[in-house]
C-alpha positions, 0 to 999 in steps of 0.5 A: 500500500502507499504511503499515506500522510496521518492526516490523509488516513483520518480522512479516510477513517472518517470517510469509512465511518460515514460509510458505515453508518449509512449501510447501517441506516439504509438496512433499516430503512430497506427492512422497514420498506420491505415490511410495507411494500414487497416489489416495486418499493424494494427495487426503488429503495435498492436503486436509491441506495445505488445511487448514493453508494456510487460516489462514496466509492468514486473518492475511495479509488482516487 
């Protein structure tokens, strides 16, 4: 792995720490849709999750 300066690797810290909140809030989220609508509100939910995953993912292959 390269060398990352102290402060480059809190950055990354944090930004991993973000991540894993928002799979831990989009989980409840998700299984509160599912309660309520099986199908079409599901995909939807998945697709939003998707979307708000994407550039998460960008910055962390930088």
């Amino acid at each position: 792995p390269q060398y990352q300066t102290s402060a480059a690797y809190a950055e990354q810290q944090e930004r991993q720490h973000h991540q894993t909140e928002f799979h831990k809030n989009a989980t409840h989220v998700q299984t509160a849709a599912n309660r309520q609508q099986q199908n079409s509100g599901q995909n939807l939910q998945q697709e939003y999750i998707i979307e708000q995953q994407a550039p998460q993912q960008d910055l962390m292959y930088e």
